[in-house]
Backbone as CSV, one residue per row, in Angstrom:
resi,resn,N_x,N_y,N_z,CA_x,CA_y,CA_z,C_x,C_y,C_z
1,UNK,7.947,68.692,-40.546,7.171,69.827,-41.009,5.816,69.902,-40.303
2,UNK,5.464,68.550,-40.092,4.233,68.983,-39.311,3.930,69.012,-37.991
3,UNK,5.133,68.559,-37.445,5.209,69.149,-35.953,5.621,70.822,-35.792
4,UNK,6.149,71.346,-36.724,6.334,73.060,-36.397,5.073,73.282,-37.174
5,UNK,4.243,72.812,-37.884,2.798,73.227,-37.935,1.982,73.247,-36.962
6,UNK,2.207,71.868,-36.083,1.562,72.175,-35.058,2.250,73.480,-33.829
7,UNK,3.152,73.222,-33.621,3.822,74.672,-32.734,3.655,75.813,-33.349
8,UNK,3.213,75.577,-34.295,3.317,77.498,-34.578,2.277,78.106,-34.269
9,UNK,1.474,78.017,-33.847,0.512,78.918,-33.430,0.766,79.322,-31.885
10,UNK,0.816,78.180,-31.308,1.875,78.616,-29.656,3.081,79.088,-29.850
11,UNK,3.967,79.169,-30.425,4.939,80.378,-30.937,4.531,81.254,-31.010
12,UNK,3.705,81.097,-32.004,3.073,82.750,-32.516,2.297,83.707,-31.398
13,UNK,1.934,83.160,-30.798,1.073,83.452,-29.097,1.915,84.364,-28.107
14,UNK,3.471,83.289,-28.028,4.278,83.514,-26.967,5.257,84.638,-27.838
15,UNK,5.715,84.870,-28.713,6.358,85.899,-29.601,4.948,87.198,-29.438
16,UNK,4.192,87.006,-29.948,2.938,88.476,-29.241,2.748,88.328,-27.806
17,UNK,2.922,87.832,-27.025,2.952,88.158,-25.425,4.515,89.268,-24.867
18,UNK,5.230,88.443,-26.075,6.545,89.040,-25.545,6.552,90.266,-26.045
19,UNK,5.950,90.401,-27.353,5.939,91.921,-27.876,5.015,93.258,-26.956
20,UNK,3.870,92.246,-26.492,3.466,93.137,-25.842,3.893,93.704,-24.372
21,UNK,4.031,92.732,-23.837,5.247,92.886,-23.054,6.091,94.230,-22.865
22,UNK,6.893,93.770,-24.268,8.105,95.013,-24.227,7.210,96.193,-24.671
23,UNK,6.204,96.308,-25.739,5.746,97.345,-25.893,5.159,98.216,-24.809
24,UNK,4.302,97.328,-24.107,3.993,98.136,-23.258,4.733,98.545,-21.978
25,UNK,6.065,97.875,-21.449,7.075,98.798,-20.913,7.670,100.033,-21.284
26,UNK,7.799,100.243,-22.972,8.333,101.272,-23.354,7.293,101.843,-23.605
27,UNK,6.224,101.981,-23.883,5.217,103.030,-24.301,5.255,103.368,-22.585
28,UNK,5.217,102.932,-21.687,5.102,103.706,-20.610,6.203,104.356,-19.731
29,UNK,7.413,103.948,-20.185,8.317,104.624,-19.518,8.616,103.731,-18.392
30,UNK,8.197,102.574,-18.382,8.025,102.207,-16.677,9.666,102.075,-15.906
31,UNK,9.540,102.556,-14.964,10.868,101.925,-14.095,10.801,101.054,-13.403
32,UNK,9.964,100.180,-12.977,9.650,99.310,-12.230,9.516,98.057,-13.293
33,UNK,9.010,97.611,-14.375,8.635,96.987,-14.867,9.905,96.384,-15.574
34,UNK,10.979,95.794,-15.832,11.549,95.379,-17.233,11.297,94.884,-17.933
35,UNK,12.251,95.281,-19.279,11.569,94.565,-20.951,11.921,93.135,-20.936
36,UNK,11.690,92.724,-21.832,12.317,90.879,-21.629,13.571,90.856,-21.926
37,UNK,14.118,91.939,-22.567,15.522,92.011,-22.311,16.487,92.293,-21.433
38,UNK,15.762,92.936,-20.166,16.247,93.252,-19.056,16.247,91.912,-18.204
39,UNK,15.394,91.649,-18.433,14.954,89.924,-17.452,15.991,89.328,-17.810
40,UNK,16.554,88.999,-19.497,17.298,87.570,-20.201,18.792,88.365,-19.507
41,UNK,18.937,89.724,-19.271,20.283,90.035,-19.473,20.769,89.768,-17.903
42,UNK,19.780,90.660,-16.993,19.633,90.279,-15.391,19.813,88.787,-15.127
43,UNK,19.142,87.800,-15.528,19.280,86.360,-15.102,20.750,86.104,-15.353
44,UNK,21.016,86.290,-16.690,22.991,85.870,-16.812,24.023,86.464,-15.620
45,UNK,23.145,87.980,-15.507,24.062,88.535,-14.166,23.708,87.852,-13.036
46,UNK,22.801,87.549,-12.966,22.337,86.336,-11.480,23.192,85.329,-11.415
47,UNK,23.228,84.736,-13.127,24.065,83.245,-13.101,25.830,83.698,-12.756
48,UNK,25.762,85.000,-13.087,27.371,84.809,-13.365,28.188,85.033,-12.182
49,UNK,27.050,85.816,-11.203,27.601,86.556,-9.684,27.370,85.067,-8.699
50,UNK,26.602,84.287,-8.826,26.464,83.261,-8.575,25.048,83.186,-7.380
51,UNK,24.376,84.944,-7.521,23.200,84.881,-6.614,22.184,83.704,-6.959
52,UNK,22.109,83.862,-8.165,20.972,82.968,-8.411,21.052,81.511,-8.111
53,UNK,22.023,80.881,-8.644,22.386,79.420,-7.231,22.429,79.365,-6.303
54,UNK,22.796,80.444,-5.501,22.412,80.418,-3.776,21.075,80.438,-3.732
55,UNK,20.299,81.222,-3.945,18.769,81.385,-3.961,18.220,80.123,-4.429
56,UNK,18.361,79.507,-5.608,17.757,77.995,-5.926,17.996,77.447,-4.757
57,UNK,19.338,77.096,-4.610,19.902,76.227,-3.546,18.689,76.552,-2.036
58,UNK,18.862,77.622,-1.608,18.329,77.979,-0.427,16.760,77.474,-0.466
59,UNK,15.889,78.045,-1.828,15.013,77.347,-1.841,14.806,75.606,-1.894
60,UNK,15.749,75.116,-2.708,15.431,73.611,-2.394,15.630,73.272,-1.116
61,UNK,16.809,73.680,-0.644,17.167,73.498,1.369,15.793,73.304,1.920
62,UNK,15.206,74.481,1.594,13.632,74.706,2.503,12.801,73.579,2.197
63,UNK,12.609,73.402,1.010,11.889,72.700,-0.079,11.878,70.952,0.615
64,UNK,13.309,70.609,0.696,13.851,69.638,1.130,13.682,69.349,2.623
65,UNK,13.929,70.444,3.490,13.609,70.000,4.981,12.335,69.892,4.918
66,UNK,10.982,70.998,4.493,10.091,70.265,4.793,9.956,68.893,4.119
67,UNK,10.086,68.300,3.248,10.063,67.071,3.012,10.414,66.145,4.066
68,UNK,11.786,66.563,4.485,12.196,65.308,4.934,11.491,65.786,6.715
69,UNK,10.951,66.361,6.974,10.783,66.793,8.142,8.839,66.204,8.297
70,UNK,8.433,66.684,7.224,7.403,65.972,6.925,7.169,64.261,7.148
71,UNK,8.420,63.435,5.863,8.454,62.199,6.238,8.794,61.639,7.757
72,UNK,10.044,62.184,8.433,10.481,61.981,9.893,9.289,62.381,10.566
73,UNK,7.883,62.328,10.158,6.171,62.918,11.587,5.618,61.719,10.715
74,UNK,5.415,61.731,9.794,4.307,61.088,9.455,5.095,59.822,9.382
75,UNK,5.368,59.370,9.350,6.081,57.444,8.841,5.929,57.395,9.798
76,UNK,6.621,57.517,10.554,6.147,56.707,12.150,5.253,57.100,12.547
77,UNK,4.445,58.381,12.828,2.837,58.737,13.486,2.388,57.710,12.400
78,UNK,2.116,57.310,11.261,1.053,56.550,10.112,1.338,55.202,11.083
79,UNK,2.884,54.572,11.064,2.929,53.807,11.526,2.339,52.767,12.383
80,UNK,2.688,53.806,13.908,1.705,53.783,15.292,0.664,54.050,15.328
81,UNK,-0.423,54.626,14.221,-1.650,54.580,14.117,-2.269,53.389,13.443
82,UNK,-1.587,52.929,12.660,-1.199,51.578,12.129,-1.664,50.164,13.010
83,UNK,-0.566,50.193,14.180,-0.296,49.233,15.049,-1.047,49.340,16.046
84,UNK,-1.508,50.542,16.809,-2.269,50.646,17.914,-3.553,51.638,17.683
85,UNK,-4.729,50.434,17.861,-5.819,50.934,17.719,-6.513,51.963,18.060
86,UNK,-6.231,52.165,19.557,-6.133,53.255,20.813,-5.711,54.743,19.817
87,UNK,-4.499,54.654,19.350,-4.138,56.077,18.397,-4.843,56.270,17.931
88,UNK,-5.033,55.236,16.758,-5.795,55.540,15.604,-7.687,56.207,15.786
89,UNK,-7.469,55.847,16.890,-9.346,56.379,17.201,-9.021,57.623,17.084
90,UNK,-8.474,58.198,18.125,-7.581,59.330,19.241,-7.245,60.513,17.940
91,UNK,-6.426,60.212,17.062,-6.158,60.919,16.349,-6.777,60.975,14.677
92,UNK,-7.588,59.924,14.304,-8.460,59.770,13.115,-9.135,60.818,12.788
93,UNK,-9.764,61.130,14.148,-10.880,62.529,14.130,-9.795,63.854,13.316
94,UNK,-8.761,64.352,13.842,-8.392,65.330,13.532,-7.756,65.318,12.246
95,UNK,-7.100,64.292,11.791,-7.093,63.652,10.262,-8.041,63.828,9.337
96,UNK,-9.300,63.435,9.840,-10.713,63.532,9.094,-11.077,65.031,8.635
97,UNK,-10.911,66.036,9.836,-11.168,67.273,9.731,-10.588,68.114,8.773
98,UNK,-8.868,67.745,9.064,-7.924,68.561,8.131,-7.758,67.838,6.585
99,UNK,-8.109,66.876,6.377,-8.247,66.301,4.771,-8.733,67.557,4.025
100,UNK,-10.007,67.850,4.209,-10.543,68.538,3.285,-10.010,69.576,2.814
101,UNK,-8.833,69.905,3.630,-8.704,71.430,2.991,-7.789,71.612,2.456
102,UNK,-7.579,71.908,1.038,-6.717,72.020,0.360,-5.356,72.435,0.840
103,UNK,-4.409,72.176,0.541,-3.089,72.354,0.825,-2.607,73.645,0.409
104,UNK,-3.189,74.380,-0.726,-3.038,75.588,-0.457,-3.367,76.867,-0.002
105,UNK,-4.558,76.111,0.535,-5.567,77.057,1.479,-4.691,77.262,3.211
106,UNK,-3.661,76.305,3.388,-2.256,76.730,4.227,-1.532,78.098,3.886
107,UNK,-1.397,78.539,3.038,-0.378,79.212,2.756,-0.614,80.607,3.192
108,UNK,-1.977,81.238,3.532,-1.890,82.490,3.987,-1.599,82.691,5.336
109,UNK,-2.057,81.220,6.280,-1.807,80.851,7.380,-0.286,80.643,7.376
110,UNK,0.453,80.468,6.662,2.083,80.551,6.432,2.580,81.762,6.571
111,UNK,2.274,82.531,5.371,2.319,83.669,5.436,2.351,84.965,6.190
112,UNK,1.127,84.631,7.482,0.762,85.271,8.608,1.811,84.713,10.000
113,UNK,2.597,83.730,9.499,3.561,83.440,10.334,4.643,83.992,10.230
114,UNK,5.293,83.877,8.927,6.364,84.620,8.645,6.008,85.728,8.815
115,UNK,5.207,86.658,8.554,4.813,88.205,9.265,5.617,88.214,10.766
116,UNK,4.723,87.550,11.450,4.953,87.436,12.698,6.593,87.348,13.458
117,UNK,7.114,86.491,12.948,8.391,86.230,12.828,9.454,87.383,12.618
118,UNK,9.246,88.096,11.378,9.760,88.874,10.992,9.430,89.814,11.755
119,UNK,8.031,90.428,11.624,8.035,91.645,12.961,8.586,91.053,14.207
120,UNK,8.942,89.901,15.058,9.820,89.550,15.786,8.216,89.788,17.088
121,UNK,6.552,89.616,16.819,5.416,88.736,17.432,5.789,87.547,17.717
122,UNK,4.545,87.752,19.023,4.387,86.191,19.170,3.585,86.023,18.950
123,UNK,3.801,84.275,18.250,3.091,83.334,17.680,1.143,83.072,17.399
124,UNK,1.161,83.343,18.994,-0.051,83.422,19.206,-0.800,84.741,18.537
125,UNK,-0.364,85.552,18.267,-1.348,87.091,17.732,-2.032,86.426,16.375
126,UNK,-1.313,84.889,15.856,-2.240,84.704,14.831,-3.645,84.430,14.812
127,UNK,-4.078,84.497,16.075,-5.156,83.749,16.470,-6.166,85.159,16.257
128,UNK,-5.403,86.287,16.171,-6.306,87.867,16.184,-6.714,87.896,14.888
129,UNK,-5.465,87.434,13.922,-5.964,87.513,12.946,-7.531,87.141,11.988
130,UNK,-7.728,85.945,12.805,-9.389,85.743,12.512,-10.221,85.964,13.132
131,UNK,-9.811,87.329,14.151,-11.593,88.314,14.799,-11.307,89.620,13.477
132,UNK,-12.568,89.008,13.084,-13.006,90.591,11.757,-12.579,91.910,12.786
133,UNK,-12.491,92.915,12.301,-11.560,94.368,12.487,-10.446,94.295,13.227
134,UNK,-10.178,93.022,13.884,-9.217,93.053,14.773,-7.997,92.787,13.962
135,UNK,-8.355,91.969,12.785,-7.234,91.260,12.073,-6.843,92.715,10.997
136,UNK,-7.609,93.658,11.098,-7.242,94.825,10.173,-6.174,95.924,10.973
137,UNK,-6.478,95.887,12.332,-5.381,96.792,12.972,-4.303,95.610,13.350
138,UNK,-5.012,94.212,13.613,-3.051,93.486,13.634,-2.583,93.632,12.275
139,UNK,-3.387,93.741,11.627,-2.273,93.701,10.179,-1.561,94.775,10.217
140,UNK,-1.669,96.025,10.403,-1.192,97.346,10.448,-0.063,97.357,11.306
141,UNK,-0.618,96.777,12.225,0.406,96.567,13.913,1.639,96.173,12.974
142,UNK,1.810,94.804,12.800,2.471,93.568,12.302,3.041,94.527,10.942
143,UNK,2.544,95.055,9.974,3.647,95.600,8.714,4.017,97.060,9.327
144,UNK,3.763,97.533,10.660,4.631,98.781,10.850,5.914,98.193,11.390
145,UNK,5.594,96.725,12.409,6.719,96.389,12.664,7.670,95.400,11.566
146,UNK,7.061,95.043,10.364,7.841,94.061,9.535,8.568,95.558,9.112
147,UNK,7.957,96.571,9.048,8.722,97.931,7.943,9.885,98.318,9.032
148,UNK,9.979,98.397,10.264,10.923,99.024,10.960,12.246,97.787,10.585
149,UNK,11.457,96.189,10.607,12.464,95.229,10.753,13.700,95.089,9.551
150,UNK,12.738,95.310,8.285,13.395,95.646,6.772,13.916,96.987,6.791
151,UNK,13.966,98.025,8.214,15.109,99.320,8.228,14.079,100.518,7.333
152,UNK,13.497,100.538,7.487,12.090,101.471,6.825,11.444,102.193,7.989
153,UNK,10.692,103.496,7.776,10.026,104.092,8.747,8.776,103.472,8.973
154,UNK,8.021,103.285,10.230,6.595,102.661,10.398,5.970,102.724,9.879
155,UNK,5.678,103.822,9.325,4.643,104.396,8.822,4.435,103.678,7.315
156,UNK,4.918,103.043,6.030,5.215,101.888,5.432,3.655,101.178,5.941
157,UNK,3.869,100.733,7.406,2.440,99.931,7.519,1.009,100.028,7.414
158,UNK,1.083,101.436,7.772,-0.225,101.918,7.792,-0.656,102.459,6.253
159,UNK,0.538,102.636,5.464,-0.170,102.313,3.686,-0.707,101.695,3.667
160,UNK,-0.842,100.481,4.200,-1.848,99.381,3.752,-3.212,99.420,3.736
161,UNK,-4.082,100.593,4.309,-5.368,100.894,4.588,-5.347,101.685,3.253
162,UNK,-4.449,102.399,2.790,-4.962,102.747,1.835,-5.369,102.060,-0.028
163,UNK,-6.555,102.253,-0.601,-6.971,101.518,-1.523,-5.405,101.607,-2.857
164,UNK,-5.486,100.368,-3.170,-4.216,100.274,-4.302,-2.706,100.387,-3.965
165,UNK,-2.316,101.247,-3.007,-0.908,101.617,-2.533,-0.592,100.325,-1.564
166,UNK,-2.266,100.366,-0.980,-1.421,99.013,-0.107,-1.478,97.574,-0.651
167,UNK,-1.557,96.679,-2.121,-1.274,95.872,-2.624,0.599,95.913,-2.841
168,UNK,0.445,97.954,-3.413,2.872,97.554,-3.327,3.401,97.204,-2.180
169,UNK,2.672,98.021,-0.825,3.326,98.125,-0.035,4.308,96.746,0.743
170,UNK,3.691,95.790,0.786,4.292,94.540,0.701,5.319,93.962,-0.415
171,UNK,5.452,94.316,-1.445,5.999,93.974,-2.337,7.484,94.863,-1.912
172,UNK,7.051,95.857,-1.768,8.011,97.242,-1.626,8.693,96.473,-0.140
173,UNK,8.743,96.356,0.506,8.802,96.179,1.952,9.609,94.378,1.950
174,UNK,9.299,93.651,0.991,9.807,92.244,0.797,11.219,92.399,-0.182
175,UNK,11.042,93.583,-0.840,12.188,93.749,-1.959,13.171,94.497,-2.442
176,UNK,12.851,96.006,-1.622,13.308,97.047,-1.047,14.896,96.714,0.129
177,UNK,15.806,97.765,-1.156,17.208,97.350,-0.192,16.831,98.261,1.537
């Protein structure tokens, strides 16, 4: 009894999140948005078509190579920095530099790759990305060509200058049959 005393107030929290939730999908009509009943009913159709295990799966794949792709650089680079002093000078410095920065402060720098990729750039244009105005017309460049690549008209990219439309436009463009 007094452990659902203690849960009930986080119940009670997550039961009004969910209400609001659905309420405010149906007070607005939204088509974009589903109720939590659309979510619970959609996921069973995920489980039952069997998309949604490919997709886990695919993500752990990824999940997993970098791991193990990670361990196969570093165990032996730690190693040989380890054993030979000469490395360890040589490469300490650039170790030292990249510590500080959070690991998820990577991810837009990820991000700006897979762009690249996908618009079917090279590699190097990421480097435009950090001259101020320059990185505002590669961005444009780069989602007219991610929009042609996802089978969309160019023009898709150049939404992005505009205020609010261009936060969907990526979304639209990543999720869009």
């Amino acid at each position: 009894m007094a452990r659902i005393k203690q849960m009930l107030p986080a119940l009670v929290l997550i039961a009004a999140l969910i209400a609001a939730w659905w309420g405010a999908v149906i007070a607005t009509h939204s088509v974009i948005f589903p109720t939590p009943w659309a979510v619970i009913t959609g996921t069973f159709e995920l489980l039952e078509d069997g998309t949604l295990s490919r997709h886990i799966g695919a993500s752990l794949l990824r999940v997993g190579a970098g791991f193990g792709l990670a361990v196969c650089v570093a165990v032996p680079l730690g190693l040989w920095m380890g054993w030979v002093d000469r490395v360890y000078r040589t490469l300490n410095p650039i170790f030292q530099i990249l510590r500080p920065i959070s690991p998820i402060a990577w991810i837009p720098i990820a991000n700006i790759v897979l762009m690249l990729n996908i618009a079917k750039k090279p590699i190097w244009w990421i480097i435009l990305f950090f001259i101020p105005i320059v990185s505002l017309v590669m961005a444009i460049i780069v989602w007219m060509a991610v929009a042609e690549a996802r089978g969309k008209p160019n023009w898709w990219g150049i939404l992005l200058i505009v205020p609010v439309v261009g936060l969907a436009v990526p979304g639209y463009l990543a999720w869009a049959d």
